[in-house]
C-alpha positions in Angstrom: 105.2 3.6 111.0 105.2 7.7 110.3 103.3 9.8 112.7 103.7 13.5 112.3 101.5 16.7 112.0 101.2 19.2 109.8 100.4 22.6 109.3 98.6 22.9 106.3 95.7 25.0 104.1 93.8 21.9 103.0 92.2 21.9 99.6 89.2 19.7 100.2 88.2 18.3 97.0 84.9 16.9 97.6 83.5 20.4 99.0 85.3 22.8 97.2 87.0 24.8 100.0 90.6 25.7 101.3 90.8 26.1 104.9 93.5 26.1 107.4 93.9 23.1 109.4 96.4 20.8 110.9 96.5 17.2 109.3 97.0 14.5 111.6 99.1 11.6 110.6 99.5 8.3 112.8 100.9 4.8 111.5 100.4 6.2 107.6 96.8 7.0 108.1 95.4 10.7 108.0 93.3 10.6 111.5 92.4 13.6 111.8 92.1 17.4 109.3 91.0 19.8 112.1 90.8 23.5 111.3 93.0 25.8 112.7 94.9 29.0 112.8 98.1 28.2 110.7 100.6 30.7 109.1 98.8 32.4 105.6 102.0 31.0 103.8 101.6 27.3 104.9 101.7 24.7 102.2 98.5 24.1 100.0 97.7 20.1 101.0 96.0 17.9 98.4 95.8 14.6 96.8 98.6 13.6 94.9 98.6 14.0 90.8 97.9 11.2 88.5 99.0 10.8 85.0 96.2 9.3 83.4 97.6 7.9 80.7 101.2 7.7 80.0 103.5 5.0 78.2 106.6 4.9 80.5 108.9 3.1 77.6 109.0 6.5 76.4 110.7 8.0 78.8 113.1 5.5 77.8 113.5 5.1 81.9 112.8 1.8 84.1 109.5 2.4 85.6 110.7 2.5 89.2 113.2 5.6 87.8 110.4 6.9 85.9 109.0 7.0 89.6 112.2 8.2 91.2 111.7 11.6 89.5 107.8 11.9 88.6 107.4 12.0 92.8 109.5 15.1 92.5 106.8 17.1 90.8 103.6 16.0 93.2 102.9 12.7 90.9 101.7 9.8 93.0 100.3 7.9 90.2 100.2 6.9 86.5 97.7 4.9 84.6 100.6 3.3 82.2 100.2 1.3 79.5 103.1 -0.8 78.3 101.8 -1.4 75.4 105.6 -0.6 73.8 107.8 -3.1 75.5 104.7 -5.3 74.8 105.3 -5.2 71.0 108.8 -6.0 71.2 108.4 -8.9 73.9 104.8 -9.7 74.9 103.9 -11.0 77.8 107.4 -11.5 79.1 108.1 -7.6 78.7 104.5 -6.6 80.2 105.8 -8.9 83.8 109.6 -7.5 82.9 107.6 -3.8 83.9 105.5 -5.4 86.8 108.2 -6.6 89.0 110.1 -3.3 88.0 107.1 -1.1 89.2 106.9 -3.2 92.3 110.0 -1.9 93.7 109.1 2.1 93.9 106.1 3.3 96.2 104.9 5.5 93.6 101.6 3.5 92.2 102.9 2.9 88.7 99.3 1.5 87.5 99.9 -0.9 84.6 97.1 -2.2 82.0 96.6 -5.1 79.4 97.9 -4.7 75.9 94.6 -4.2 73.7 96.6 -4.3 69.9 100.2 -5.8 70.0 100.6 -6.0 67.4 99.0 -2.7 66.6 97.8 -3.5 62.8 98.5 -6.5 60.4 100.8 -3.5 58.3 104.1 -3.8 60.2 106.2 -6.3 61.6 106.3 -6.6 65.5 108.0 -8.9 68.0 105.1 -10.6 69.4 101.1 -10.8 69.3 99.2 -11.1 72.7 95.7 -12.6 71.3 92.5 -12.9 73.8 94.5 -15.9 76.0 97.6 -13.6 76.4 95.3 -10.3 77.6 92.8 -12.6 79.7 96.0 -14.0 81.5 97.5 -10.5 82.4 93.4 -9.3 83.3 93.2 -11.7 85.9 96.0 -10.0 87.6 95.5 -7.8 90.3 98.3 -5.6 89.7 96.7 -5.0 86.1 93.9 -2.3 86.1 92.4 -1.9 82.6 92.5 -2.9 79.2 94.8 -0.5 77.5 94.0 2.0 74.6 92.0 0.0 71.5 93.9 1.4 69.0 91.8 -0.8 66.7 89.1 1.1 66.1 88.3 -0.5 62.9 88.4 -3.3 64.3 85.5 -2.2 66.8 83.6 -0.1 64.1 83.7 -3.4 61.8 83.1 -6.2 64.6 86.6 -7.9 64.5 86.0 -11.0 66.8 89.4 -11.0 68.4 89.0 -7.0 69.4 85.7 -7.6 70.8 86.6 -10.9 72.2 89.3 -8.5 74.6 87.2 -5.9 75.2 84.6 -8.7 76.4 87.1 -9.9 78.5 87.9 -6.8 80.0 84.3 -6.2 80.6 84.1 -9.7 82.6 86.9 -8.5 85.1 85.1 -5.6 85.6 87.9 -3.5 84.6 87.7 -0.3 82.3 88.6 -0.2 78.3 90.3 2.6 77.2 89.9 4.6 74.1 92.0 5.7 70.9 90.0 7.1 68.1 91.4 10.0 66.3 88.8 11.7 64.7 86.4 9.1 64.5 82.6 10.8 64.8 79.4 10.0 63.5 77.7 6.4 63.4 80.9 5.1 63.5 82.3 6.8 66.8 79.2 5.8 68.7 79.4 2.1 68.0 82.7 2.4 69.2 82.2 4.0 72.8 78.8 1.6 72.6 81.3 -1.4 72.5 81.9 -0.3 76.4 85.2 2.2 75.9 85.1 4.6 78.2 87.7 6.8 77.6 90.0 9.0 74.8 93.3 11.0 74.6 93.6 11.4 71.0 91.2 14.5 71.0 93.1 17.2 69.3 90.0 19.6 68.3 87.6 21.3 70.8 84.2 19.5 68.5 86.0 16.0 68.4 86.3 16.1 72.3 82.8 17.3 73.0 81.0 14.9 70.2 82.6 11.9 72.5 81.4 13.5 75.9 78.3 14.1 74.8 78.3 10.0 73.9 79.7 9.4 77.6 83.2 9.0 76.9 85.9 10.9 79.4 88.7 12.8 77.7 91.9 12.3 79.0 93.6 16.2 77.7 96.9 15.2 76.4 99.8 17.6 76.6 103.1 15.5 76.0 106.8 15.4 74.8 104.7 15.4 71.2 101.5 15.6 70.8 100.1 18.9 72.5 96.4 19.4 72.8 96.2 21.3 76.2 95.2 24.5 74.6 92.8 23.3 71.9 91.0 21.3 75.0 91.1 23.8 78.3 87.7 25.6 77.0 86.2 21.9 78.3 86.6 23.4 81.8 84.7 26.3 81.2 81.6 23.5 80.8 80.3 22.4 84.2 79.2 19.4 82.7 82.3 18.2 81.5 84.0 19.2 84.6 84.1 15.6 86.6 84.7 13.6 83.0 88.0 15.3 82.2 91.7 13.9 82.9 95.6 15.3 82.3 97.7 13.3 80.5 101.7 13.3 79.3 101.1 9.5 76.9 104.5 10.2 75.4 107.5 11.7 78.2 110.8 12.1 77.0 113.9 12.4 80.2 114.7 15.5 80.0 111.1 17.2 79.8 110.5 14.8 82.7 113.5 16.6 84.9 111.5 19.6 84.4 108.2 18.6 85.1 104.8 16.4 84.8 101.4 17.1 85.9 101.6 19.7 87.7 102.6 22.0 84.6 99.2 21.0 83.2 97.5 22.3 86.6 99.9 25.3 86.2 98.8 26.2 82.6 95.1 25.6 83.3 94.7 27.6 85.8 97.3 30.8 84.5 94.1 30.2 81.6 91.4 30.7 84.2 89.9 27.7 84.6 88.3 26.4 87.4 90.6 25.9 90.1 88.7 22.3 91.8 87.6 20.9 88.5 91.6 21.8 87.6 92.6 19.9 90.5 90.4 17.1 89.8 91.4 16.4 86.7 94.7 16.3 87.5 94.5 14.1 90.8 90.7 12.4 91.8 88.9 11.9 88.9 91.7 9.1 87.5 91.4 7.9 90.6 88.3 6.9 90.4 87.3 6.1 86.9 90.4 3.5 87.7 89.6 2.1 90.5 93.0 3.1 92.2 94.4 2.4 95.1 95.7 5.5 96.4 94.4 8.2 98.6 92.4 11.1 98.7 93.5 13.2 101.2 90.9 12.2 103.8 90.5 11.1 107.2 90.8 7.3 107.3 93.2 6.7 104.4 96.6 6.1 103.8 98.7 9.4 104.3 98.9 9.5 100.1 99.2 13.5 99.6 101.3 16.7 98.1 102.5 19.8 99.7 102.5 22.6 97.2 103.5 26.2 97.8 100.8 27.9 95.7 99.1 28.0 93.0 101.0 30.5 90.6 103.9 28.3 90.5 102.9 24.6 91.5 105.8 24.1 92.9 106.0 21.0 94.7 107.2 20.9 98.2 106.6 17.3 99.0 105.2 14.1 98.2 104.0 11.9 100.6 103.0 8.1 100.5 101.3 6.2 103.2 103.4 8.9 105.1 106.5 8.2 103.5 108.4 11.3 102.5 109.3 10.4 99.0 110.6 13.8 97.9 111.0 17.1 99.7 112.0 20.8 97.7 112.8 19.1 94.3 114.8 16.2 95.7 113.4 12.6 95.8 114.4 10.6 98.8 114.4 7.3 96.4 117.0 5.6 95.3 118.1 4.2 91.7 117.6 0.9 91.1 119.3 -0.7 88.8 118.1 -4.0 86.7 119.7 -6.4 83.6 118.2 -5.7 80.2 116.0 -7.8 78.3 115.7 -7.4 74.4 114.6 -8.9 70.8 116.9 -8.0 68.2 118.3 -9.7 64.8 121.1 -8.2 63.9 122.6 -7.6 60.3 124.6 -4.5 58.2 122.6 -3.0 55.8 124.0 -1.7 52.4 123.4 1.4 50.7 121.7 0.2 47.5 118.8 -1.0 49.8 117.7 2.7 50.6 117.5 3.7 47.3 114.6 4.5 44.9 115.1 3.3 42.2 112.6 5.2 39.4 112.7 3.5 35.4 111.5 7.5 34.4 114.5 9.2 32.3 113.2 12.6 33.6 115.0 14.6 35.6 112.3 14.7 38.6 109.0 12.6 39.9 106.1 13.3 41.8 105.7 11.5 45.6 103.1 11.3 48.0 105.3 12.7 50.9 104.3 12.4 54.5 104.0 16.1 56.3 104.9 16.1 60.2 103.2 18.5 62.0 105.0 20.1 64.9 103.5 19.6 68.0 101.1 16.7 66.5 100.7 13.2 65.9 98.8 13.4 63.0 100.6 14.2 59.1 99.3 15.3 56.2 99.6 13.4 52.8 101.5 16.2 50.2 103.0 15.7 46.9 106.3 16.9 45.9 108.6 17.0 43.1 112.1 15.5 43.6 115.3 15.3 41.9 116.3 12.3 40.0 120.0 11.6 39.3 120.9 8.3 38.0 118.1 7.0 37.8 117.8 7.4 42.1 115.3 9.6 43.6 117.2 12.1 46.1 116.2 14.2 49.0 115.9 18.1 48.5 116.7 20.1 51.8 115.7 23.2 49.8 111.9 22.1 50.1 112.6 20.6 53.7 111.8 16.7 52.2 114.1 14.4 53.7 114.2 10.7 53.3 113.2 8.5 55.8 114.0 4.3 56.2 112.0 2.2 58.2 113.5 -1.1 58.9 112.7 -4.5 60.1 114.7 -5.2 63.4 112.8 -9.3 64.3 113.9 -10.7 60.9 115.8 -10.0 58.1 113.4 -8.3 55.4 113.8 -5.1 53.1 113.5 -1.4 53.6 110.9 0.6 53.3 111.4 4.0 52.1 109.7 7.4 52.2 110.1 11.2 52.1 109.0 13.5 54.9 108.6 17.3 54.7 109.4 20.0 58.6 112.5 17.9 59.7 114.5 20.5 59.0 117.9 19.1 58.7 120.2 20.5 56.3 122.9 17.7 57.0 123.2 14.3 58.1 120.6 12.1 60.0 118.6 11.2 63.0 117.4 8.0 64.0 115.8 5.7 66.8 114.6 2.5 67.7 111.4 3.9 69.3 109.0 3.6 66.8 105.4 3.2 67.2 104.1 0.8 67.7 106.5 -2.1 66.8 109.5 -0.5 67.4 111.3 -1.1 64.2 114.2 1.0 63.1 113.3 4.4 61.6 115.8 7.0 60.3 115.5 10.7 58.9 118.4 12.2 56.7 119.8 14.8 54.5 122.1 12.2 52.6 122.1 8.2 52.0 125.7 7.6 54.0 124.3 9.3 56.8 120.8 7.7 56.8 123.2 4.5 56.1 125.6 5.2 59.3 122.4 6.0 61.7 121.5 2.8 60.6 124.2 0.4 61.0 124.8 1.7 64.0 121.4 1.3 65.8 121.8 -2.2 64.3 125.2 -2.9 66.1 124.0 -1.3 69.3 120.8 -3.4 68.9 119.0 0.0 70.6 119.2 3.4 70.7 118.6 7.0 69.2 121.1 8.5 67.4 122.7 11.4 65.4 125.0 11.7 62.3 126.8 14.6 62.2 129.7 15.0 59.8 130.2 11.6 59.5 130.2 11.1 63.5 127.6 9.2 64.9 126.2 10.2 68.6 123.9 7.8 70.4 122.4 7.4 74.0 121.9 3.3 74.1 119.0 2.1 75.1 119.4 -2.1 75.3 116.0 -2.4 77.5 113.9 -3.5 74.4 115.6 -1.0 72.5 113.2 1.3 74.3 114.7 2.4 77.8 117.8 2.8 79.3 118.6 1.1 82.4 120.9 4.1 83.5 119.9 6.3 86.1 117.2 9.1 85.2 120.0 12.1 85.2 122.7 10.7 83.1 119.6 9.5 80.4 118.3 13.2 80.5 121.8 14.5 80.0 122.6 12.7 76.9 119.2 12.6 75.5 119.6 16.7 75.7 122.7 16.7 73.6 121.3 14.5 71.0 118.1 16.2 70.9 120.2 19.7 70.2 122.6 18.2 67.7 119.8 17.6 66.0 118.6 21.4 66.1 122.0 22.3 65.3 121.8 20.3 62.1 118.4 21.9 60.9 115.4 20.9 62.9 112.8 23.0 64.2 110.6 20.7 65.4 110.1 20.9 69.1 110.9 17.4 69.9 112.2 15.5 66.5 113.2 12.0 67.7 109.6 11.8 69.4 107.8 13.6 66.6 110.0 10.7 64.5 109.1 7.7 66.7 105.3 8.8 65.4 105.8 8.4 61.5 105.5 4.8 62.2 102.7 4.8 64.0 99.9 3.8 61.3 96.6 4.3 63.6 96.7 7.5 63.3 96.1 9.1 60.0 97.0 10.1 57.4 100.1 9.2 55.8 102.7 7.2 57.9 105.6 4.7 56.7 105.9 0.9 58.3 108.4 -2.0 58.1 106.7 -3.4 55.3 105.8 -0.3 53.0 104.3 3.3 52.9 100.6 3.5 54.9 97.3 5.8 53.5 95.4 5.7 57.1 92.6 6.7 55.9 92.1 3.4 53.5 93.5 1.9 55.9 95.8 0.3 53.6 99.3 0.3 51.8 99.8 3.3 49.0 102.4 3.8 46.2 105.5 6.1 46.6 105.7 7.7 43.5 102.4 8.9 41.7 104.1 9.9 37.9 107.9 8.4 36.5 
């Protein structure tokens, strides 16, 4: 077992203090934090970081790699829901992650799929009703009930969304949140149903109209969707201090390389915020509102902590579990491990007259309702726009940034569903992906119909993937794990997601992160204007709209 001391300035949590002290260590327990005289440069000792709510599919890594290089950056936990995979292969995929997660040290903290499929709009690979989620609850190595995207569902007593949440309730195990600016009435039957938390907060007001009903807010600053700044004045609130959380939900590889939590800490306190309730949020509170089983830093527990070197740069030193070294100076000591891919996938070649819009209107234009991505956001706007019309087919129009976009059934053989999308940016050929919330189905961008065409087909043939078109060529990093992850190791999937990810800026794109700002325009829970499998989706009626408003 590891026994070692160290020298250390230890950032007690619970009392608000640094002091310098040396940290005993014997058989992986901490048995002693005795002050001392150490050097003023010795490491800054705390509790590890927790990510409290993070889908590792989207880091299109294997859990145990997602782990491989989180533990670089101080993370010693994440709260994951795998509520992706879950769409694509229920139950099966959910255990597919458990025994994967079971291999790395790093506490990878998985939870019940609330909504697979997410809505009744859109075409998944499985459905996981109260029987499914009651078998995974009763599973030790399950922690929670994962994000009730549902909220209608909740707000309008849908027996089978209650039934889960009552389920969870009976395992004594928490319900998490997702309620994009729900408020009023509405939001406080919802957190009265027994949720307890939300990470869809992307206004200062939303956040504190759910605190003020009980709810913790998990501040979400991901490969997508950035709320960090909107959310930091929460710290400046004593009262909200102890009910607040750091979140990534959405990772991509190669931010991941870079960093994870502690970039959060870093950013929050360069803003002045209040260096414990910081560190809380990033490390204890998750801890406990989860129940998990990880240390704190004190006497009497499992050696479970981080070395950092200071606070300006939150740089982490090392990463220790039960006194395992599992990284030291940027370099984790654990290894790749490899597994055989499991996937759901019905393969056929799609033609070009089935992502065409057709219009009867001999004018030489028509209006749309056009979905707006927002950079940065998860939410769109619903725009009109005036497009060409040449043969009787609606085109794209790069000159007002409105792109078509093809959403395609990969379970069954069905047809396309088509829409236009305005701040892609691309001024040639396509972008697509098989990662799209939340069922996963094939969604493409493009300039022109034979490269929307070729993105296609080829994410069909590959049965997983993103891609570019460029020129005619196609680029794509596989990802035959569910068409969600790559079973490569963590630095070769970072590498080639990069290139793809530039090509993509090359041909146009400003967006920050296109293929994950394009994995949302599927994602019909949160509003307003979103495209599915089966047809173009108004969230606010909750409910199918037309395409074009005047032929």
């Amino acid at each position: 077992m590891h026994s070692f001391s160290l020298a250390v300035r230890y950032i007690d949590l619970e009392k608000n203090e640094i002091f310098p002290a040396i940290v005993e260590v014997n058989n992986g327990k901490i048995i002693g934090i005795n002050k001392a005289e150490v050097p003023s440069d010795a490491p800054l000792l705390m509790p590890g970081f927790v990510d409290a709510h993070v889908h590792i599919e989207s880091s299109m890594l294997l859990p145990a790699e997602f782990a491989r290089i989180a533990v670089t950056h101080g993370t010693l936990a994440t709260v994951s829901d795998p509520h992706e995979i879950a769409n694509v292969l229920g139950v099966k995929g959910v255990e597919y992650m458990l025994e994967n997660a079971a291999k790395t040290p790093m506490l990878i903290a998985f939870g019940a799929p609330s909504c697979v499929p997410a809505t009744n709009f859109e075409t998944a690979g499985a459905h996981l009703d109260p029987d499914a989620v009651e078998q995974l609850l009763q599973r030790d190595d399950i922690y929670y009930l994962t994000e009730m995207m549902n909220f209608p569902g909740v707000v309008y007593d849908d027996q089978e969304v209650l039934a889960k949440i009552k389920l969870a309730h009976h395992y004594n195990k928490p319900v998490d949140g997702h309620a994009p600016g729900l408020s009023g009435d509405a939001l406080k039957k919802y957190v009265d149903a027994g949720i307890s938390t939300d990470h869809e907060c992307f206004t200062l007001a939303e956040a504190e109209e759910k605190l003020a009903l009980g709810m913790k807010i998990l501040i979400r600053e991901g490969s997508a969707a950035k709320n960090l700044d909107a959310l930091l004045p929460l710290f400046d609130n004593p009262a909200y201090q102890d009910k607040l959380m750091f979140c990534s939900d959405d990772k991509h590889p190669d931010s991941l390389v870079v960093g994870h939590v502690n970039l959060l800490v870093k950013r929050a306190l360069e803003a002045k915020k209040n260096l414990f309730a910081v560190l809380r949020a990033a490390s204890i509170n998750a801890i406990h509102h989860y129940k998990l089983p990880i240390g704190q830093a004190r006497v009497g527990e499992n050696a479970d902590f981080i070395l950092i070197k200071d606070f300006e740069t939150m740089e982490c030193l090392a990463t220790y579990k039960a006194g395992e070294l599992l990284a030291k100076e940027g370099k984790s000591t654990l290894n790749y491990i490899s597994e055989t891919p499991i996937n759901a996938f019905a393969y056929r070649p799609v033609a070009i007259a089935e992502i065409q819009v057709q219009t009867s209107s001999e004018n030489s234009s028509v209006q749309v309702k056009c979905i707006e991505a927002l950079n940065g956001q998860l939410i769109t706007n619903s725009i009109i726009s005036t497009l060409p019309v040449i043969n009787g087919i609606v085109q794209s129009d790069p000159s007002q940034d409105v792109l078509k976009m093809v959403c395609i059934n990969r379970y069954s053989h069905s047809k396309a569903a088509i829409a236009y999308i305005k701040n892609f940016g691309l001024q040639a050929g396509a972008i697509g992906s098989t990662v799209a919330h939340d069922s996963h189905n094939i969604i493409v961008v493009g300039v022109d119909d034979a490269s929307i065409l070729a993105s296609i087909n080829q994410l069909m043939e590959s049965q997983g993937g993103v891609n570019v078109v460029s020129n005619g060529d196609v680029y794509a990093l596989p990802l035959p794990l569910a068409g969600l992850m790559s079973t490569e190791p963590a630095e070769i999937v970072a590498t080639q997601y990069a290139k793809l990810d530039l090509l993509a800026k090359e041909l146009g794109s400003k967006l920050d992160a296109p293929f994950m700002t394009l994995s949302f325009m599927a994602l019909l829970v949160i509003p307003h204007l979103k495209l599915s499998d089966k047809g173009l989706f108004d969230g606010d009626s909750f409910n199918f709209t037309n395409l074009i408003i005047t032929e």
